[in-house]
Legacy VTK file of the C-alpha trace (Angstrom):
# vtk DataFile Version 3.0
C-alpha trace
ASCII
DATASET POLYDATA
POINTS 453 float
1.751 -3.026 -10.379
3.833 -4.286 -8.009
2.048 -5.820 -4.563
2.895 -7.748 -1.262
2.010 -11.422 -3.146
4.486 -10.533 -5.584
6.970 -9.699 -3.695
6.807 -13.241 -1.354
7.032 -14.832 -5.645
10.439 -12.658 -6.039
12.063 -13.369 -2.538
10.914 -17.500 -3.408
12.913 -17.498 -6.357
15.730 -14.653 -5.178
19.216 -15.196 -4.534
20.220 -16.724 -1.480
21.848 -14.872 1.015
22.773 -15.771 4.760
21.420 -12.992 6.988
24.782 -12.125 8.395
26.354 -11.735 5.283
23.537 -9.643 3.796
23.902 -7.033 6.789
27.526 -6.678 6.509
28.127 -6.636 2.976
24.985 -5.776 1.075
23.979 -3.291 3.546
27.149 -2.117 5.613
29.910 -2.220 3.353
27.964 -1.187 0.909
26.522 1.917 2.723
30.041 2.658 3.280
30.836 2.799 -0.136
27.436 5.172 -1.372
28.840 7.308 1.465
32.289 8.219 -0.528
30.606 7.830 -3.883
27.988 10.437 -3.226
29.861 12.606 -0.741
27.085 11.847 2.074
29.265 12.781 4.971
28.491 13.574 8.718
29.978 16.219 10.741
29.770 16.284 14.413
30.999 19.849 14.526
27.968 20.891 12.537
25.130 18.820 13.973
22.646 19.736 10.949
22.764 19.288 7.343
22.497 22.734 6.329
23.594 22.081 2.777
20.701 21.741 0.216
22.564 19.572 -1.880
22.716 16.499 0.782
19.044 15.913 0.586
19.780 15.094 -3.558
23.180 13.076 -2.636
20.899 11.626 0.203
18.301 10.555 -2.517
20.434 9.499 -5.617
22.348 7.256 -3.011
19.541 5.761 -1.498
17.807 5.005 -5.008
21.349 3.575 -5.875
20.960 0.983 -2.943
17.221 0.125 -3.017
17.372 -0.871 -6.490
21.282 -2.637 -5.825
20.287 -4.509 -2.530
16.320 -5.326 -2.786
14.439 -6.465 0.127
15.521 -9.315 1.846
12.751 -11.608 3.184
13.443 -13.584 6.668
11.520 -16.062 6.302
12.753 -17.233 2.901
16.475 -16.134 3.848
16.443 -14.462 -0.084
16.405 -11.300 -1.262
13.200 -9.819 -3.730
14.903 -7.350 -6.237
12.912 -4.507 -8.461
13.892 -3.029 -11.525
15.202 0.584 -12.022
11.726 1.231 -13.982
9.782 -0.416 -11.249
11.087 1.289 -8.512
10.532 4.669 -10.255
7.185 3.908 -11.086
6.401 2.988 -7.627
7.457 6.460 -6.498
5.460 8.306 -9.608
2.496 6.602 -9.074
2.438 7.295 -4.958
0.165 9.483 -3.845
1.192 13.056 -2.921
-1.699 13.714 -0.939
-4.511 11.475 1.123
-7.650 12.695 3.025
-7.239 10.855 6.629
-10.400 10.378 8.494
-14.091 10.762 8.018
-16.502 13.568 7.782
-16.361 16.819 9.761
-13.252 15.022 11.683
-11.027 14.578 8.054
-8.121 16.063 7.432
-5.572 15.934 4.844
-1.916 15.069 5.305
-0.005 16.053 1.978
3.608 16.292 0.636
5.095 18.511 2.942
8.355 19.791 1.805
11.077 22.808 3.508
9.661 25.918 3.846
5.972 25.150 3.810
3.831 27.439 5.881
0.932 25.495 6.746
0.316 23.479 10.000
2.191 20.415 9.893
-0.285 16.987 9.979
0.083 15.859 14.051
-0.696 12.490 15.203
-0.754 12.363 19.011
-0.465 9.276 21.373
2.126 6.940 22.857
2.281 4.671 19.405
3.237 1.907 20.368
4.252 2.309 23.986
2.914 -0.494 26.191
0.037 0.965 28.468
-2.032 -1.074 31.303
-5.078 -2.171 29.861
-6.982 -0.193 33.002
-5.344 2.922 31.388
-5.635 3.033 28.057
-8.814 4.655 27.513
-8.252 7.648 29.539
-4.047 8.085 28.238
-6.183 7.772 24.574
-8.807 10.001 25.236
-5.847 12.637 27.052
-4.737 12.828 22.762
-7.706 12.834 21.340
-9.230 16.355 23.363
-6.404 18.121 21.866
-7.734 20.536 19.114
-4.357 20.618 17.034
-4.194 16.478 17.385
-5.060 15.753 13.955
-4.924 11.566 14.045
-4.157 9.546 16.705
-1.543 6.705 17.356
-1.601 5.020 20.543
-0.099 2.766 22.977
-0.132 -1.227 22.541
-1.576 -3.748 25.032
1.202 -6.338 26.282
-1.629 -8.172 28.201
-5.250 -8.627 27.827
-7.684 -9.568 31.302
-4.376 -10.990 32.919
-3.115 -12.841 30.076
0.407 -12.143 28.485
0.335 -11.270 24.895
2.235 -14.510 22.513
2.926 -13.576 19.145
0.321 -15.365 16.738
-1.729 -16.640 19.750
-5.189 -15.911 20.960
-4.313 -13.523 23.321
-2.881 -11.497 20.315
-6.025 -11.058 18.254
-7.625 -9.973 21.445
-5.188 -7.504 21.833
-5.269 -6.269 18.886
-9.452 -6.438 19.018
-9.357 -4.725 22.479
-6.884 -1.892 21.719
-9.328 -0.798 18.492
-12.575 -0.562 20.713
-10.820 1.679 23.529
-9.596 3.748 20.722
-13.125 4.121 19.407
-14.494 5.146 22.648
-11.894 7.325 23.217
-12.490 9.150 19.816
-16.336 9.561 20.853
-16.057 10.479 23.784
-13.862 13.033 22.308
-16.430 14.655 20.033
-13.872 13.509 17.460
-15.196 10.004 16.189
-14.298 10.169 12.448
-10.678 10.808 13.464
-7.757 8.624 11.467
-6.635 6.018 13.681
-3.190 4.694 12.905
-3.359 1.709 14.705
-2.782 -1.749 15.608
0.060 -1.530 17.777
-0.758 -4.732 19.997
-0.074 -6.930 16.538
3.258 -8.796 17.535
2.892 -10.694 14.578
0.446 -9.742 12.032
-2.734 -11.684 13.997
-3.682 -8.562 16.169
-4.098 -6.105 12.943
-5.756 -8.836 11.405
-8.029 -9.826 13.487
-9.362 -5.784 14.140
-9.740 -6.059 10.349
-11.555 -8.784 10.270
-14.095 -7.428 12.586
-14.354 -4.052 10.597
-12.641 -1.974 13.660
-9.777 -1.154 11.595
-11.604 0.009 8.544
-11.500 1.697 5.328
-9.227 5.077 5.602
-7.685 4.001 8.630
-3.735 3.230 8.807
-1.850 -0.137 10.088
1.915 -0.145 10.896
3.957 -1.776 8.262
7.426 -1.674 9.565
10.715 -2.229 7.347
12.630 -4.249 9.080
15.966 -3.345 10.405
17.798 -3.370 7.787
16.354 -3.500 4.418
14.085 -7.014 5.146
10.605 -7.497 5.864
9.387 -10.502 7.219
5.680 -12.427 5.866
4.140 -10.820 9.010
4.473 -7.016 7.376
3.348 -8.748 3.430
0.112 -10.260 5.222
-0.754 -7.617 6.854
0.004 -5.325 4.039
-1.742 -7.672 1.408
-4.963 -7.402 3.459
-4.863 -4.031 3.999
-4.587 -3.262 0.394
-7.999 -5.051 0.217
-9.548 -3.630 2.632
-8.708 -0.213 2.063
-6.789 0.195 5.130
-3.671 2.416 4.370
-0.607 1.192 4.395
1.544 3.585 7.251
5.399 2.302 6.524
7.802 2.881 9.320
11.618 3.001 8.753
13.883 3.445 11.525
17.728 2.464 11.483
19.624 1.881 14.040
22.192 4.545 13.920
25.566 2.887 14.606
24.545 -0.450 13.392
24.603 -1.823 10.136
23.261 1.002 8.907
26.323 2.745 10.072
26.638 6.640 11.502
23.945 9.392 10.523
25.274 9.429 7.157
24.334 5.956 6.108
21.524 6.070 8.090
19.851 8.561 5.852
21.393 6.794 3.142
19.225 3.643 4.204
16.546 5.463 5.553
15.807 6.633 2.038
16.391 3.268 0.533
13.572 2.078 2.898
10.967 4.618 2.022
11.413 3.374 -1.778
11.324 -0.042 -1.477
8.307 0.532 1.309
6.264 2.112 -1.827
7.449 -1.431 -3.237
6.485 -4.119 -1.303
3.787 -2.367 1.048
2.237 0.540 -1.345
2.414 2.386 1.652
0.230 5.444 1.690
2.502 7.558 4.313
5.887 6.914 5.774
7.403 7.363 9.680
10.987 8.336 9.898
12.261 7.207 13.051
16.158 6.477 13.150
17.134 4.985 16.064
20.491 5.661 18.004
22.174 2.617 19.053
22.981 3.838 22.583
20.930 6.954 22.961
18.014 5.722 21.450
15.585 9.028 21.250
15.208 10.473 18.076
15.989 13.993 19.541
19.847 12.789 19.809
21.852 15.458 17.750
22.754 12.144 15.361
18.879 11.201 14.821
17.568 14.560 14.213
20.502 15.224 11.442
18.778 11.713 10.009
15.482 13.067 9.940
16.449 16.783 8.542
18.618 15.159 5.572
15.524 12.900 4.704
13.628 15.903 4.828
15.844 18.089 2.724
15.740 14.747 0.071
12.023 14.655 0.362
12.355 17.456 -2.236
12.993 14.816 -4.572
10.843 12.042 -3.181
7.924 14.245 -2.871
6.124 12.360 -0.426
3.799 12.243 2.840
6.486 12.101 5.288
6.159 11.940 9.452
9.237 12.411 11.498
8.263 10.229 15.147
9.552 12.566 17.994
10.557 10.164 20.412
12.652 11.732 23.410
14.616 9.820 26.309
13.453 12.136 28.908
9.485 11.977 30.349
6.465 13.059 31.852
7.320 15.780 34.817
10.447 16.747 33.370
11.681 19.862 31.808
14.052 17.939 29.760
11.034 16.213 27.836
9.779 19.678 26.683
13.421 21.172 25.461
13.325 17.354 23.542
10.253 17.726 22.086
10.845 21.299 20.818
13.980 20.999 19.393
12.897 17.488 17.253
10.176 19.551 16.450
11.680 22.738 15.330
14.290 20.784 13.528
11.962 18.181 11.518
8.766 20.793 10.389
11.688 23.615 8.907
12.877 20.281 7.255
9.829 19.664 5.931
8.156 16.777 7.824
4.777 16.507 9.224
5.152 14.664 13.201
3.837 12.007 15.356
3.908 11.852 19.093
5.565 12.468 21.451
6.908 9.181 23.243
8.196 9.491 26.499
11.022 7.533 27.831
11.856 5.654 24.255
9.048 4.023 24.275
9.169 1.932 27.277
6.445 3.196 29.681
3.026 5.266 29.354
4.707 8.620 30.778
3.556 11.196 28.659
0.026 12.390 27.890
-1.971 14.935 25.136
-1.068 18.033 26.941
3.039 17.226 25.234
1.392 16.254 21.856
-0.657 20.171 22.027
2.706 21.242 23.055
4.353 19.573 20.282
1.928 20.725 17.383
1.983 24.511 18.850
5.575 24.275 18.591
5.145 22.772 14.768
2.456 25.553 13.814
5.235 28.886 15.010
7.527 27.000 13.396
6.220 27.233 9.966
3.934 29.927 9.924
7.227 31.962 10.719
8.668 30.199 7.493
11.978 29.775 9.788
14.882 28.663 7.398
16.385 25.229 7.788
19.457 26.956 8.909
17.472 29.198 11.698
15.668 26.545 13.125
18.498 24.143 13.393
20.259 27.213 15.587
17.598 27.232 17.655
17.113 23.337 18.104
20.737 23.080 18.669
20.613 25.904 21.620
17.688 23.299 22.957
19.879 20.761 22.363
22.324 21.908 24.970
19.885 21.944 27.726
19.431 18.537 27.471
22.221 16.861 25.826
23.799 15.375 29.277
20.637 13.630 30.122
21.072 11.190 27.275
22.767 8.294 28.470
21.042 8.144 31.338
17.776 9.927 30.541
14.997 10.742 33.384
11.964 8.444 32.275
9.558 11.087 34.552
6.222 9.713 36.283
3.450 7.763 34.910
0.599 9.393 33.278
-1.736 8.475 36.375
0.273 10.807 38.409
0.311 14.056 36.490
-3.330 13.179 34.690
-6.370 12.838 36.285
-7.457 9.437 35.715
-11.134 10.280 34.623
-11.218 13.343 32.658
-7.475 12.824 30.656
-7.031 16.594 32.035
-3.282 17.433 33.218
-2.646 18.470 36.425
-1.516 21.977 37.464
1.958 21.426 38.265
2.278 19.742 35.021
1.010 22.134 33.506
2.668 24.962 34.867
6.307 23.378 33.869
4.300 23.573 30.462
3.948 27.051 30.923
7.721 27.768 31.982
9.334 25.926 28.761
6.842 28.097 26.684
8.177 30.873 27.974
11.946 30.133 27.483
11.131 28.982 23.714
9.095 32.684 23.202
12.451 34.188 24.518
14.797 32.027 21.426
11.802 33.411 18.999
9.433 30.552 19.194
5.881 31.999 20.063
3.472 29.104 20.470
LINES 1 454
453 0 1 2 3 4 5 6 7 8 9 10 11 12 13 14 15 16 17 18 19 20 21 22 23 24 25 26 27 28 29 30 31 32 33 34 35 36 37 38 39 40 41 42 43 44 45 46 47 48 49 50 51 52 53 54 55 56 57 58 59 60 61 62 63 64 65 66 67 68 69 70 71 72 73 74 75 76 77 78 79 80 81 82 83 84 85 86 87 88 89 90 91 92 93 94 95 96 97 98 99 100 101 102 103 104 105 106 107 108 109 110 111 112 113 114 115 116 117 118 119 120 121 122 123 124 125 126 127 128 129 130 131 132 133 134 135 136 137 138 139 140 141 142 143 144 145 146 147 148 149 150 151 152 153 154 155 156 157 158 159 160 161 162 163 164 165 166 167 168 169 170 171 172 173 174 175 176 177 178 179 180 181 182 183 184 185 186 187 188 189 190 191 192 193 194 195 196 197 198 199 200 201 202 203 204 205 206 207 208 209 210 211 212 213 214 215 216 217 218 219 220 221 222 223 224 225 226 227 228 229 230 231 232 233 234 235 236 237 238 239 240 241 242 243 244 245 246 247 248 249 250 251 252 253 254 255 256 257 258 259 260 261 262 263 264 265 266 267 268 269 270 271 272 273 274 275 276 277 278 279 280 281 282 283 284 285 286 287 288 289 290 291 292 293 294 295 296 297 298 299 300 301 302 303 304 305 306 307 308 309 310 311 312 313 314 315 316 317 318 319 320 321 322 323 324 325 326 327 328 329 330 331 332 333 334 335 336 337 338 339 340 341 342 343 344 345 346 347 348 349 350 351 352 353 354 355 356 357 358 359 360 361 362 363 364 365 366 367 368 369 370 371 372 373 374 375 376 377 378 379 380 381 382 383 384 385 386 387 388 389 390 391 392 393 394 395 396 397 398 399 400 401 402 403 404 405 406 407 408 409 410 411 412 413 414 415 416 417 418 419 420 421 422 423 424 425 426 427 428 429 430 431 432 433 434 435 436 437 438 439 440 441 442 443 444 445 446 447 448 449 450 451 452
């Protein structure tokens, strides 16, 4: 079986490749060509894949370049290759479905595939988002009161009692200590403490999720982020981290997010690579779950009409993957805004008709705490009308793309909204009334397109 160690022996003794040239010919160009070979082709006019047959184009192609390019390791400037029977073994032998959590606070996130009625799997929080320290127990806690929250990702700490968090210094593994105990609170105070915790976000390097390991706070059923870098590379940060955690027990939570308009090209390739990712993630990590986040290169949120045709066609391929997949809803707009909620619902309605299970939402792309758990209930009400009413691929994406409209002009120069402190009460994580009044409004406007929360 294929593991991290074994994957730092390949990339020693792998080809040699100069980064630039792997980008634009082992991943662009050769994107490019999968594109024409499959027939993997993106039409602005028609801002969803409706066509079943992408997601197996989408799959075949991906496959095609996973097992063609390998995984190119920074540090060694080389690239680790797998054979065709590794590869598939890696995806026959990952698991379908994992129990996340402990006790009366477990739940199960599974294979979720198009057209599945059940409650898609919600992780709430900012994941990743960089929080004051003096507010990230209560913006935690805000996620973790929410009754259809099922896990919780949070925010990371950029600085520690006044001190600047270095990649692979002290002030890291403090972080990364520091973050884990709020999050525990947070989940007792809760009434929730055997919820899964995807966590260490604060680990720059790999020191921060090592260090929480090390100290048992990031424990046995919980999840670390393993990202694959962008594009098609990991670095011996990620294969630490993921060696460890395979020892530990800690799972494995692979995140792949091209940049749309990079190397990975326009939505098309971007699929194309996404899937490529999510194979060679199963790999090199043995990741236990996977977070599709595609990235626009200007716009940025994943609720751009280019992202969220990335994350449908991965979710339409998922058919043949048949994995636990979470599309990260990740809008421009934030906190105070109506633009935030017509963001959040259509990613929503478009990814769970696709198939996917979600995480967040994060405000503002990620660059400041402006969202809180009120959003994420929002978000996984949304999720649960959405399937329960078995809405079609092809009915949902109507509806997302009437959302779509009401926000489309704020995407190059998004709103980021107000801080959580503003529309939160700073003790209790409860939203304030105007908030949640604007909360109210949006719910009614989505009841009136057929979307009863």
């Amino acid at each position: 079986m294929l593991t991290p160690l074994l994957v730092e022996e390949r990339a020693r003794r792998g080809a040699y490749v100069e980064q630039r040239k792997f980008d634009l010919e082992h991943v662009s160009k050769r994107v490019a060509e999968l594109e024409k070979e499959y027939g993997v082709a993106y039409d602005a006019a028609r801002p969803f894949p409706l066509d079943r047959g992408v997601g197996k184009a989408v799959y075949e192609a991906g496959f095609a370049l996973a097992l063609e390019t390998g995984l190119y390791v920074v540090e060694e400037s080389r690239v680790a290759k797998f054979a065709e029977e590794e590869l598939r073994e890696a995806l026959e032998s990952a698991r379908r479905e994992l129990t996340l959590g402990r006790g009366l606070d477990s739940r199960t996130l599974w294979a979720r595939l198009p057209g599945d009625r059940r409650k898609p799997f919600v992780f709430g929080g900012l994941a990743g988002t960089p929080v004051p320290e003096e507010y990230f127990y209560a913006t935690a806690l805000s996620y973790a009161q929410q009754p259809l929250v099922d896990a919780l990702d949070h925010g990371s700490l950029q600085e520690v009692s006044g001190v600047a968090v270095r990649a692979g210094a002290a002030s890291e593994a403090a972080a990364g200590i520091r973050e884990l105990a709020y999050l525990r609170r947070a989940l007792a105070d809760a009434g929730r403490p055997g919820m899964h915790l995807l966590a260490g976000e604060s680990s720059v390097s790999s020191v921060g999720s090592l260090a929480a390991m090390s100290l048992g706070l990031l424990a046995e059923g919980d999840a670390q982020l393993l990202p694959v870098l962008n594009e098609l590379k990991t670095d011996y940060s990620q294969l630490a981290k993921a060696q460890v955690g395979l020892e530990k027990g800690v799972i494995g939570a692979a995140l792949v997010d091209p940049v749309v308009g990079g190397f990975a090209r326009g939505p098309a390739g971007s699929t194309i690579v996404s899937v490529a990712e999510i194979i060679l993630s199963l790999a090199a990590y043995r990741a236990g779950y996977v977070l599709v986040h595609p990235t626009h290169i200007v716009k940025k949120a994943t609720s751009s009409a280019e992202c969220m045709w990335v994350q449908v066609a991965v979710g339409l391929a998922n058919e043949h993957l048949k994995l636990p997949l979470v599309a990260d809803v990740w809008p421009a707009c934030g906190l105070g805004t109506a633009e935030y909620l017509y963001e959040i619902a259509a990613n929503t309605v478009a990814v769970v008709a696709a198939g996917l299970h979600l995480l967040g939402p994060v405000p503002a792309n990620g660059t400041a705490p402006n969202g809180g758990g009120l959003e994420a209930q929002f978000m996984a009400e949304v999720g649960k009308a959405v399937a329960s009413a078995g809405l079609s691929v092809e009915s949902a994406c109507d509806v997302a793309w009437e959302l779509y409209k009401r926000y489309e002009s704020k995407l190059q120069s998004p709103s980021p909204g107000k801080p959580f402190w503003e529309l939160y009460d700073k003790k209790t994580a409860a939203p304030r009334g105007e908030w949640v009044e604007v909360v109210h409004r949006v719910s009614r406007e989505l009841s009136e397109l057929g979307i009863t929360r």
